[in-house]
FIKOL-326218 format. One record per residue (C-alpha): x, y, z; residue in one letter; residue number from 1. Coordinates in Angstrom, 3 decimals. Layout:
% FIKOL-326218
X,Y,Z,A,NUM
...
This chain:
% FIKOL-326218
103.827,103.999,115.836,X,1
99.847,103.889,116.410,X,2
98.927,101.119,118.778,X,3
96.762,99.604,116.745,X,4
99.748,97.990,114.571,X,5
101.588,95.012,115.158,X,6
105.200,94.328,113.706,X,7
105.224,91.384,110.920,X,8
108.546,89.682,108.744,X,9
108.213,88.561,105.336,X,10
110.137,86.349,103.954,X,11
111.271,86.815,99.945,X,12
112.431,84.737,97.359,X,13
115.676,85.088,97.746,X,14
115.748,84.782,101.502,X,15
115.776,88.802,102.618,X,16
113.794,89.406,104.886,X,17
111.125,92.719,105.261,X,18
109.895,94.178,108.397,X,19
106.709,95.183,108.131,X,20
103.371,96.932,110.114,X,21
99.831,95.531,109.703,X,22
97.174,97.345,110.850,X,23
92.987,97.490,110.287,X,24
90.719,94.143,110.291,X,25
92.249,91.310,108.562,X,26
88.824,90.963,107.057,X,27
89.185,94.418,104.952,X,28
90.465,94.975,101.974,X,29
93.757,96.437,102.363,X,30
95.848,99.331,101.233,X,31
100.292,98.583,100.856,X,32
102.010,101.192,101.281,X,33
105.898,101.618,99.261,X,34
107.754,103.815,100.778,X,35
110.486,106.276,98.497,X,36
114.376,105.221,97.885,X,37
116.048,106.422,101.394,X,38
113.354,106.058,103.086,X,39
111.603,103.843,105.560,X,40
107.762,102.959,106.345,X,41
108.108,105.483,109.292,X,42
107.684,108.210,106.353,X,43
103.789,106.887,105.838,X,44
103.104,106.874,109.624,X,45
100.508,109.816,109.946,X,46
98.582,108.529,106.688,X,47
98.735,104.778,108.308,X,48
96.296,106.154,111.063,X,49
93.558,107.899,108.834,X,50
94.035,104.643,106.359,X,51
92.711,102.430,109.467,X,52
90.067,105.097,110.592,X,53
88.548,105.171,107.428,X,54
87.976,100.927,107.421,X,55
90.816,99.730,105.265,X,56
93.468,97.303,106.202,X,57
97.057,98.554,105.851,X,58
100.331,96.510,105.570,X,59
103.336,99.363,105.221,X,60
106.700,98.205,105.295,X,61
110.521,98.387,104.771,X,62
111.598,97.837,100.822,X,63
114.709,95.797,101.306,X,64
117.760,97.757,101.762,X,65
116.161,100.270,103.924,X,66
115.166,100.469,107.595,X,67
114.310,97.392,109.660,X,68
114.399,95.200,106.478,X,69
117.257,93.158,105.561,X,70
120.286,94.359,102.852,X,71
120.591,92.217,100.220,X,72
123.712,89.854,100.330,X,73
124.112,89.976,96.656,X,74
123.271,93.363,96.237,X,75
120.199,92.735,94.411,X,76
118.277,95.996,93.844,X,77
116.452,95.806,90.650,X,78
113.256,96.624,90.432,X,79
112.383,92.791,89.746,X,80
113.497,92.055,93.360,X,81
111.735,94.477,94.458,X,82
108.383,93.080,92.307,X,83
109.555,89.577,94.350,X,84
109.489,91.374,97.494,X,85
106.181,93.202,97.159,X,86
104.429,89.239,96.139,X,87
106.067,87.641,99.264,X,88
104.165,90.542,101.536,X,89
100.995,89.552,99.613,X,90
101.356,85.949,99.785,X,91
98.867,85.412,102.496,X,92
96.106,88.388,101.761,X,93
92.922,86.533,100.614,X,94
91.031,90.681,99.637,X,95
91.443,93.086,97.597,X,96
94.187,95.505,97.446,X,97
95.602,99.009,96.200,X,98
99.228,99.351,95.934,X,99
100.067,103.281,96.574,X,100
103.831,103.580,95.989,X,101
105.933,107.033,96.276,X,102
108.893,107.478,93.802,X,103
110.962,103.981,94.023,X,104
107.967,102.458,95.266,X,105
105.698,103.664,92.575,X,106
108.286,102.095,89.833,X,107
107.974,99.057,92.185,X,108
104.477,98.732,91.770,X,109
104.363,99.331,87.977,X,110
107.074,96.815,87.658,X,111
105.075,93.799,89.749,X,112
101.665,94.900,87.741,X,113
103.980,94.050,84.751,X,114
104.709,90.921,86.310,X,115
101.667,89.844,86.648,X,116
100.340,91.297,90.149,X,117
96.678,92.607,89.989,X,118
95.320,95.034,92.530,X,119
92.444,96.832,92.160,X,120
93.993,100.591,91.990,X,121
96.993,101.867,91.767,X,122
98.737,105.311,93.174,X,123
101.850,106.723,92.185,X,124
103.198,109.344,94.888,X,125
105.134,111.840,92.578,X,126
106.575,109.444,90.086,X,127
106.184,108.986,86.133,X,128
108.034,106.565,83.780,X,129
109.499,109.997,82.224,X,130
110.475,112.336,85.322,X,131
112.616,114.985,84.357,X,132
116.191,114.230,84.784,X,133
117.062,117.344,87.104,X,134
114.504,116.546,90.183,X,135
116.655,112.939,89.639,X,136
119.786,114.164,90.107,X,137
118.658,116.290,92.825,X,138
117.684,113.448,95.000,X,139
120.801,111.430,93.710,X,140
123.236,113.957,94.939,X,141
121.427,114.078,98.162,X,142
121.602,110.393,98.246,X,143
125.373,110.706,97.932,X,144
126.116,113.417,99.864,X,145
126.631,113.087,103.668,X,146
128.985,110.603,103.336,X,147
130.878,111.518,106.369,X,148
127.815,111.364,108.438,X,149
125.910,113.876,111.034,X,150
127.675,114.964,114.394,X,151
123.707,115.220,115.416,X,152
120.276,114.636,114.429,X,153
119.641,118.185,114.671,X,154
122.534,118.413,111.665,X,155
120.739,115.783,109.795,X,156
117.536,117.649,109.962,X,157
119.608,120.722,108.694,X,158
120.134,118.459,105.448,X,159
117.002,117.582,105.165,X,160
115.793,121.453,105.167,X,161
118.232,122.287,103.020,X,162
116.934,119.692,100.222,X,163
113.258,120.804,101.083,X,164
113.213,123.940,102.038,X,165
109.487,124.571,101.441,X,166
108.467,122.063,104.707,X,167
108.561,123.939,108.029,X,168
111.640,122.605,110.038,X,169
109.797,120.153,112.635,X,170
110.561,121.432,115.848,X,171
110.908,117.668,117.490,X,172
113.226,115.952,114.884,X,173
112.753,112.440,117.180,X,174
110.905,110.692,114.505,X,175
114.058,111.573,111.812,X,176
116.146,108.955,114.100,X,177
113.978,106.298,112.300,X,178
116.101,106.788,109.495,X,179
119.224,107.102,111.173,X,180
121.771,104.975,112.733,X,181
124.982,105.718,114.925,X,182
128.449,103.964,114.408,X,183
131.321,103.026,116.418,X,184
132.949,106.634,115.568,X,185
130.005,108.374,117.289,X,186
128.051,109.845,114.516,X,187
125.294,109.033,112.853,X,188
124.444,107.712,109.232,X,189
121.443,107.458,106.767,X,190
120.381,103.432,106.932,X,191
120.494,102.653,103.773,X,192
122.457,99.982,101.602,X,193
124.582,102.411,99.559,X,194
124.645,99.735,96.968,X,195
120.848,100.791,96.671,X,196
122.635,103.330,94.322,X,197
125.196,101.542,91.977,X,198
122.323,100.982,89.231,X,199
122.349,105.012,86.994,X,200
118.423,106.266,87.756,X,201
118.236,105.806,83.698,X,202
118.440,101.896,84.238,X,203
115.034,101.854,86.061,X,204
113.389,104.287,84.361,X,205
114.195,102.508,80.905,X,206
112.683,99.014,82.752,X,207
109.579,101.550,84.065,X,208
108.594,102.670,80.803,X,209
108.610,99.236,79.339,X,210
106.342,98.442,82.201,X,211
103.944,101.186,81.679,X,212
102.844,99.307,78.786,X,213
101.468,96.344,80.878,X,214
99.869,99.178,82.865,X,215
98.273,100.730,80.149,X,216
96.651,97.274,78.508,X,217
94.909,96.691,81.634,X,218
91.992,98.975,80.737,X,219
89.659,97.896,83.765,X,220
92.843,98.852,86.572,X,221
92.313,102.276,87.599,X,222
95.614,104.586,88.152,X,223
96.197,107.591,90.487,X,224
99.010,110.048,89.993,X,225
99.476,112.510,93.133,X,226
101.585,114.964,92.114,X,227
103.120,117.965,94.408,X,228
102.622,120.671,92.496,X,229
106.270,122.505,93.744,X,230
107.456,118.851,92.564,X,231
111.195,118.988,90.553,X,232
110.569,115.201,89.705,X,233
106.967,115.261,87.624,X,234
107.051,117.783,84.929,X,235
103.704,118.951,82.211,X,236
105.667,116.201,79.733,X,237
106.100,113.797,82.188,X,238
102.729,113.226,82.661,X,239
101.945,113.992,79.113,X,240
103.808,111.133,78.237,X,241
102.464,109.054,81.021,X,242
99.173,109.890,79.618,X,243
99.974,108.845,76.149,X,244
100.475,104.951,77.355,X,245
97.736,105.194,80.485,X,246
94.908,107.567,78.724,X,247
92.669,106.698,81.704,X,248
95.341,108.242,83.990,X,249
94.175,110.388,87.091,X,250
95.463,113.210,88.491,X,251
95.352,114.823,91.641,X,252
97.429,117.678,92.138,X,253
98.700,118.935,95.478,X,254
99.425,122.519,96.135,X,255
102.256,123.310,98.410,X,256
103.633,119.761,98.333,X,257
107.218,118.894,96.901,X,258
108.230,115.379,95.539,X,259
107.707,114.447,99.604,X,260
103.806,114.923,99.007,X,261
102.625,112.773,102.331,X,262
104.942,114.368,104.324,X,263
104.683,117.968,102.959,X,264
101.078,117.932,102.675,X,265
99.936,114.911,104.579,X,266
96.138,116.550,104.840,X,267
94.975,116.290,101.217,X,268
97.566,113.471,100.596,X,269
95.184,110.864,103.011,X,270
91.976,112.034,101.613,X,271
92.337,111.844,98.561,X,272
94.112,108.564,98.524,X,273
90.993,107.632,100.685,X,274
88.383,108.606,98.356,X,275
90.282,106.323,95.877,X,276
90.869,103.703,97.966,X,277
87.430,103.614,99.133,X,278
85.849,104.017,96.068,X,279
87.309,100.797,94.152,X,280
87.536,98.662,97.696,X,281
84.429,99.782,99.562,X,282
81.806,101.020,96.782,X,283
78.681,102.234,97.929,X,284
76.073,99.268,96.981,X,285
């Protein structure tokens, strides 16, 4: 974690609480960061950085149900909670904002826009309202699988190579332990509320695409789509059919980048999110 964060809690609605960083001048106007499902805000940690170098203020945290954040007694996942979560972080920012949310948290961010958030921008890492159905399952079943656990981190970054094949094996898999937690039978386990999964990937797309409409009313709120372009996830039709409701939608496409487009290409992820960042938050007078 870069020293120039410091660890903050946010307390939602419904009493879960979210660990978050904050990082930058409070002063600035600030990026939030939404990490993916089964992930944490460890995955944004190298973007965090060049975020704060280039002037904005960054808040990046846990989406309940994942990392340091709390699970949710009742099981409440639905992209509505998550909307409630995602005002409670931005209860106390007094400047402008871009949301940039990657796969669960890009349908989080359409969702509160629906609900009546406004930021200035928004990105969506890798995620349409239409994704093709096969990149879904393909991060469901990995979801799923390893349900026995990992004898050793080194076993869980086999998995992980195995689902990605196309990002180099890190040679110090250290940071993977962020996502991983060891039980009283010795091995180690994704930390994650499984529950996160008992709602069919249909359900929230079907609640995304009657979201995009909000999205695409709001004629003045610029959109960003990064999209890897070895993605399984965001298909030509997807974004055709993204286009059709958000005309005004931008692309940038990243080569050699999977549905993981930070972490697979973390280089032209950060400056191009940059540019866009800086472009609605800190336009040149």
């Amino acid at each position: 974690m870069t020293d120039r964060l410091h660890s903050c809690v946010f307390t939602s609605s419904d009493g879960v609480e979210l660990v978050g960083d904050r990082g930058g001048s409070p002063d600035a106007p600030c990026v939030i960061l939404l990490h993916g499902g089964g992930q944490t805000r460890h995955s944004w940690s190298r973007a965090v950085d060049s975020l704060i170098d280039a002037g904005l203020q960054v808040i990046n945290f846990d989406a309940r149900g994942h990392g340091d954040s709390d699970w949710s007694p009742a099981g409440a996942y639905a992209l509505s909670d998550r909307a409630a979560d995602l005002r409670a972080v931005l209860a106390d920012l007094r400047v402008p904002f871009v949301l940039v949310g990657a796969s669960l948290g890009g349908a989080t961010a359409i969702q509160a826009v629906h609900e009546g958030l406004r930021p200035a921008g928004v990105v969506l890492v890798d995620i349409v309202p239409e994704p093709d159905p096969r990149g879904i399952e393909r991060i469901v079943g990995f979801m799923h699988g390893h349900k026995d656990g990992f004898a050793s981190v080194d076993d869980a970054a086999a998995a992980v190579a195995a689902y990605n094949p196309q990002r180099a094996r890190p040679s110090d898999t250290s940071g993977l332990m962020k996502n991983l937690r060891p039980r009283d039978d010795g091995r180690l386990y994704w930390h994650w509320d499984p529950r996160i999964l008992d709602t069919a990937p249909t359900t929230h797309h079907i609640v995304v695409e009657h979201a995009t409409a909000t999205l695409g009313d709001l004629v003045d709120m610029p959109v960003l789509l990064v999209r890897g372009l070895s993605s399984d996830v965001v298909s030509e039709a997807g974004i055709g059919a993204f286009r059709r409701q958000v005309p005004r939608l931008e692309i940038l496409d990243v080569a050699g980048a999977g549905h993981m487009v930070a972490g697979d290409r973390n280089d032209a992820f950060n400056d191009g999110v940059i540019a866009f960042a800086k472009r609605l938050l800190m336009p040149v007078p």
